[in-house]
C-alpha positions as CSV (number, residue, x, y, z in Angstrom):
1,X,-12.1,-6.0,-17.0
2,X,-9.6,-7.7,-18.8
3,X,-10.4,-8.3,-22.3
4,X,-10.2,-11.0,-24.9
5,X,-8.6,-8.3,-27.0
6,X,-6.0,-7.0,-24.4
7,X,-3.9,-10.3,-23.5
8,X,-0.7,-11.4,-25.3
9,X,-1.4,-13.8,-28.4
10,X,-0.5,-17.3,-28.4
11,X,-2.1,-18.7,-25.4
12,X,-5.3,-19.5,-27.3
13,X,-7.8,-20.4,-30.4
14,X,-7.6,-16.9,-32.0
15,X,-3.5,-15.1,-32.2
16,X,-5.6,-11.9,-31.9
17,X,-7.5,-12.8,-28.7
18,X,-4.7,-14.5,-26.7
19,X,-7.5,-16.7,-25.2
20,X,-10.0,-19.4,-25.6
21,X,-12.5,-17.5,-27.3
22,X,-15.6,-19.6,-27.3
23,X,-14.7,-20.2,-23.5
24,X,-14.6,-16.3,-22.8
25,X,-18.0,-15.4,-23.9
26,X,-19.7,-18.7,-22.8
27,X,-17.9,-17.8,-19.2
28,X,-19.1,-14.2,-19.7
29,X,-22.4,-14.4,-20.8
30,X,-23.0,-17.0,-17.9
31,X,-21.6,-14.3,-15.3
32,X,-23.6,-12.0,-17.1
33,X,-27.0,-13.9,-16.5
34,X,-26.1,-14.4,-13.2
35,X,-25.9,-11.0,-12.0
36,X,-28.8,-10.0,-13.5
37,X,-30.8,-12.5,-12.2
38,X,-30.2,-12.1,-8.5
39,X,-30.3,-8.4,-9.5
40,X,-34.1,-9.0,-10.0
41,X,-34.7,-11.5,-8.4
42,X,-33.8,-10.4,-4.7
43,X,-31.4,-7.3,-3.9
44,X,-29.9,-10.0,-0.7
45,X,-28.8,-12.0,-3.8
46,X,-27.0,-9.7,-5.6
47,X,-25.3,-9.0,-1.7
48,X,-24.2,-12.6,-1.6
49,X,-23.1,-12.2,-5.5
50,X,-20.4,-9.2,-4.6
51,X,-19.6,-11.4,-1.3
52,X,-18.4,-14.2,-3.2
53,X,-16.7,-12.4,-5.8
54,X,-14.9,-10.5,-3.1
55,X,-13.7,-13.2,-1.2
56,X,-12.2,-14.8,-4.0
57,X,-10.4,-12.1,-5.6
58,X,-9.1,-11.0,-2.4
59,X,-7.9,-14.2,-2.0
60,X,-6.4,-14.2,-5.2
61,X,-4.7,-11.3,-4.8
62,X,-3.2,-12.0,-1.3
63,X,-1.7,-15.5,-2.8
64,X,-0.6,-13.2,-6.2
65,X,1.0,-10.9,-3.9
66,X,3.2,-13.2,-1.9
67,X,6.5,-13.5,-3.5
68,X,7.3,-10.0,-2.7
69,X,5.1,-8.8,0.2
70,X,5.5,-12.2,2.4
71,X,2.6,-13.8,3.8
72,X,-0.6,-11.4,4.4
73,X,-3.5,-12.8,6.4
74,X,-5.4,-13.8,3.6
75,X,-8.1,-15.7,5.6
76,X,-8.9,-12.6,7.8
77,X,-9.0,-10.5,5.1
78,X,-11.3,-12.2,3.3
79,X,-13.6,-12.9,5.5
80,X,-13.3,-9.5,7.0
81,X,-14.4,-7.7,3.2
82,X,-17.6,-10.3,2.9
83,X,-18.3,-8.6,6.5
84,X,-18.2,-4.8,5.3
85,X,-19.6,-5.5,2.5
86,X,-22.7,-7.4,3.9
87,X,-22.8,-4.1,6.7
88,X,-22.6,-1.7,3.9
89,X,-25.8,-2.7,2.8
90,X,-27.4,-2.1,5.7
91,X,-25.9,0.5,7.3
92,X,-24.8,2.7,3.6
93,X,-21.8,4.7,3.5
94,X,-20.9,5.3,6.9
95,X,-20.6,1.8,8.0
96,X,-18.7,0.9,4.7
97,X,-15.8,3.8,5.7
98,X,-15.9,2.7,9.5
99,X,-15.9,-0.8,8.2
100,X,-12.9,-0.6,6.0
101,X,-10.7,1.5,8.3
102,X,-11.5,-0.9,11.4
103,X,-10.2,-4.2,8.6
104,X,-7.1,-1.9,7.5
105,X,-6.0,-1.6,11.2
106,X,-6.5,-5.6,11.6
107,X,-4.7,-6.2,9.0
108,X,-1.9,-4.1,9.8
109,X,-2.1,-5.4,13.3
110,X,-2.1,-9.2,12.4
111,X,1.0,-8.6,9.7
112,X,2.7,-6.6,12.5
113,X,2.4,-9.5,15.0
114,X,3.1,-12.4,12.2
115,X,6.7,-13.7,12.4
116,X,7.3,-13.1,8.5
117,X,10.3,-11.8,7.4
118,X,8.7,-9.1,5.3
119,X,6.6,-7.5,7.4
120,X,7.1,-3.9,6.2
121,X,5.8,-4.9,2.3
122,X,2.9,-7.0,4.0
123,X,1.8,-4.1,6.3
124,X,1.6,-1.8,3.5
125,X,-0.2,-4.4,1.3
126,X,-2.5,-5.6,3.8
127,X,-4.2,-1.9,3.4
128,X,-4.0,-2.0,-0.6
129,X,-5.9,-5.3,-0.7
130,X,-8.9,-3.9,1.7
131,X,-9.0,-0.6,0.0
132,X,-8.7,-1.9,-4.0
133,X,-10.7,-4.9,-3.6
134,X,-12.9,-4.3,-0.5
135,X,-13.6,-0.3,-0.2
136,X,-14.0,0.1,-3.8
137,X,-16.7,-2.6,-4.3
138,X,-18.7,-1.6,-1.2
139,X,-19.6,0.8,-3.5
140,X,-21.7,-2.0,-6.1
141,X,-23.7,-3.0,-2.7
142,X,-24.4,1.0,-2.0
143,X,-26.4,1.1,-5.2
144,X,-28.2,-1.3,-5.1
145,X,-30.0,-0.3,-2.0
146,X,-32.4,2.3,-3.5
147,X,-36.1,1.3,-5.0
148,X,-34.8,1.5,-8.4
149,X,-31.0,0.3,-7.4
150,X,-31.1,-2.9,-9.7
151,X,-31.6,-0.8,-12.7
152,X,-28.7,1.6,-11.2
153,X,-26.4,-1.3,-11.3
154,X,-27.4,-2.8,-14.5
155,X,-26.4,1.1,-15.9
156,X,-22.9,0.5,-14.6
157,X,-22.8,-3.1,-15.6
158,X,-24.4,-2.8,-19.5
159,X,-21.6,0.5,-19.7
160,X,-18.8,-1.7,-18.5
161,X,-19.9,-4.1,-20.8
162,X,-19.7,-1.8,-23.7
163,X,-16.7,-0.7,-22.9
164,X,-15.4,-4.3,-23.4
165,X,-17.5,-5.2,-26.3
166,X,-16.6,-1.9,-28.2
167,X,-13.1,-2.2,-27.5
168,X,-12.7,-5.4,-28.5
169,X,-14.5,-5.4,-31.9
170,X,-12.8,-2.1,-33.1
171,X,-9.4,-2.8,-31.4
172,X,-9.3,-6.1,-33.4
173,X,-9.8,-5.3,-36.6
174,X,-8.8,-1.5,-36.5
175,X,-5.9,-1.5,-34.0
176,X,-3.3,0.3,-35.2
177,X,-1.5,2.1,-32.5
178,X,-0.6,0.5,-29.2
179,X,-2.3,2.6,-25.7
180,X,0.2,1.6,-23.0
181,X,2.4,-0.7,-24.9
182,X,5.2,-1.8,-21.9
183,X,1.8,-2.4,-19.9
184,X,-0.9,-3.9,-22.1
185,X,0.3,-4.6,-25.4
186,X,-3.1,-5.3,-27.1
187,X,-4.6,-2.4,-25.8
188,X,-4.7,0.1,-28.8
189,X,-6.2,3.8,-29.2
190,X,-8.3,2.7,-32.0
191,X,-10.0,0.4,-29.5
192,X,-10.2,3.2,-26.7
193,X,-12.4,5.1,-29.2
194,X,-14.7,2.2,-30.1
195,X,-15.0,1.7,-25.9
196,X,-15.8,5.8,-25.6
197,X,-18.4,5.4,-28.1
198,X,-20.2,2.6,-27.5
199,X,-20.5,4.0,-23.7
200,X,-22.0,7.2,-24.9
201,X,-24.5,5.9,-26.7
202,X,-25.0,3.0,-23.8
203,X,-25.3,5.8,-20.9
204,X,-27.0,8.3,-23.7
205,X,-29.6,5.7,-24.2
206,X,-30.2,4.0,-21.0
207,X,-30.2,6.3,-18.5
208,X,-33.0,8.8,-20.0
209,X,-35.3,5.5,-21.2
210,X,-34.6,3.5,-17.3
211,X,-33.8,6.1,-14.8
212,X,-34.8,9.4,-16.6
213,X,-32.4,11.2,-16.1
214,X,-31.3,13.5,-19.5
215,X,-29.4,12.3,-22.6
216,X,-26.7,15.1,-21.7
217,X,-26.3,13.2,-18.2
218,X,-26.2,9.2,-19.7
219,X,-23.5,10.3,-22.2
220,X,-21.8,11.7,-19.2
221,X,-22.3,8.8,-16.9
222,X,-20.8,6.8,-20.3
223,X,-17.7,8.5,-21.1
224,X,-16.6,8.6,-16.8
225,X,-17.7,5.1,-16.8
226,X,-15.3,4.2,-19.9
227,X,-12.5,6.1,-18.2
228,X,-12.9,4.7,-14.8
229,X,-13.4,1.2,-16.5
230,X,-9.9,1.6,-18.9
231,X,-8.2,2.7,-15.8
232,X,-8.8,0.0,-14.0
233,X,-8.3,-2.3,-16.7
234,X,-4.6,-0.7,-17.1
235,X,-4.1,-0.6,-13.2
236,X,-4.9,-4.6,-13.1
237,X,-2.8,-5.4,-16.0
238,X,0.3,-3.0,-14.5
239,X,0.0,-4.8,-11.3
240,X,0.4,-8.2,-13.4
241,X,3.3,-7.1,-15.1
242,X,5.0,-6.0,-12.3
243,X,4.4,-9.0,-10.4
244,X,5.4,-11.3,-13.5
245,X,1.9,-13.1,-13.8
246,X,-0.9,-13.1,-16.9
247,X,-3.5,-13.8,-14.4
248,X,-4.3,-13.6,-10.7
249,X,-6.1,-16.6,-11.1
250,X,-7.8,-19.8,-13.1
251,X,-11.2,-20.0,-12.3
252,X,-12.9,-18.4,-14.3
253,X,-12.1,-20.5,-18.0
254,X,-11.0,-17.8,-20.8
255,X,-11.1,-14.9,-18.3
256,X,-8.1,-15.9,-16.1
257,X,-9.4,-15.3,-11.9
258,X,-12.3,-13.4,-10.3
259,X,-9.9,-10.3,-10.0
260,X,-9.3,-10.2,-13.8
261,X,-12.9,-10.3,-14.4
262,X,-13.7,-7.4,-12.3
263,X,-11.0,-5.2,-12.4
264,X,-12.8,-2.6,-14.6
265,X,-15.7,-2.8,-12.9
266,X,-13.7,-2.2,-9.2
267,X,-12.7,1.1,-10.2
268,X,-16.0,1.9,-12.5
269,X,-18.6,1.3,-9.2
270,X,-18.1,4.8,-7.3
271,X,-17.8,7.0,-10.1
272,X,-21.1,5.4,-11.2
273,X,-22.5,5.6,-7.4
274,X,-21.7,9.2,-7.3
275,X,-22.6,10.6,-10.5
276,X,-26.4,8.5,-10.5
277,X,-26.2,9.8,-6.8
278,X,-26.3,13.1,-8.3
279,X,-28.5,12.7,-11.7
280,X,-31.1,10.4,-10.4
281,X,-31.0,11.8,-6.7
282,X,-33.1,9.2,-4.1
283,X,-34.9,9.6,-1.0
């Protein structure tokens, strides 16, 4: 996810943040109570959780990608990823693949017969919207289906979460040398090692005490959690850059849009669906 610690200073309270600070963790820590609750509270809430979140940074996305793809057909789209998502719950991973191929082809099919000048881009980005923002967190709902699946979640949001957190506090006060400079300027190496070890010790910790699995296994599930989460954090920002925009959105205060809140967390849900898959195996 984007981080207080990764933006360009000057846009809020703190030089080192770039952002409204106080704004950022009230926003986050709100988020945060939310997904846990419906977590908890009733799996069909959590559903309606990812719907929402989907919908909106597809949305988001679509508008962000205008200017040089044309016009996709954002409306479609949208309401075509709350669909799969909503079937992938019920009907697991084979209805999430059929799903996503059968709202690629739409997509490509309404661009082709749109009367927009840049059809070619569109087509092409049509598909990258449904499989970055749709496909990817299908994934999030597959989880959640097991017995234990809130707690599997909660492993891949608390990691995430570190990953931020550990980032952010080392990268700010011990950031010396820049990650990906021409992409994320913030982003430093010194912060990358906070985020690898406060995973490890996150996944070390919580997966033998929650979903006994072994310690060996959490710090695993930690350190692919951290890369997957830093990957997409990069991807987000390079996407951004190369589209001339901080954010994809405004609504979430101090975060920017939905997409920049869970662009970590996009690329982080199927490496942790397929390694809990494997170390905490369900019938």
């Amino acid at each position: 996810m984007t981080t207080v610690a990764d933006t360009e200073a000057g846009s809020g309270h703190t030089p080192k943040a770039g952002r409204n600070l106080p704004a950022a963790i009230g926003i986050g820590v709100a988020l945060g109570g939310v997904v846990v609750a419906s977590l908890f509270i009733d799996k069909r809430a959590f559903v309606g959780l990812v719907v929402l979140a989907i919908i909106a940074a597809v949305v988001e996305l679509c508008r962000a990608l205008r200017p040089s793809a044309g016009a996709l057909p954002w409306i479609p789209l949208a309401i075509g990823a709350g669909a799969v998502i909503v079937a992938a719950y019920g009907g697991g991973t084979e209805t999430l693949v059929v799903g996503i191929l059968l709202l690629a082809v739409a997509g490509v099919v309404l661009t082709v017969i749109s009367d927009d000048a840049k059809r070619s881009r569109a087509m092409s980005s049509a598909v990258f919207v449904v499989c970055y923002v749709a496909f990817l967190a299908g994934f999030a709902v597959l989880m959640v289906v097991p017995s234990d699946g809130p707690r599997r979640v909660l492993a891949m949001v608390a990691t995430v979460v570190c990953s931020d957190t550990g980032g952010y506090a080392v990268g700010v006060f011990f950031g010396r040398h820049p990650m990906a400079p021409s992409v994320s300027p913030k982003k430093s190496w010194e912060g990358f090692a906070g985020s690898v070890v406060a995973c490890a010790l996150c996944g070390g910790v919580y997966l033998p005490l929650v979903l006994h699995a072994t310690w060996w296994q959490g710090g695993l599930f930690g350190l692919a959690i951290v890369a997957a989460a830093t990957v997409g954090d990069l991807a987000e920002s390079l996407i951004k850059r190369d589209l001339g925009i901080k954010d994809m959105g405004t609504l979430l205060p101090g975060h920017g849009g939905v997409m920049d809140r869970v662009d970590s967390i996009l690329l982080a849900a199927p490496v942790a669906w397929a390694l809990l898959t494997v170390f905490v195996p369900w019938s």
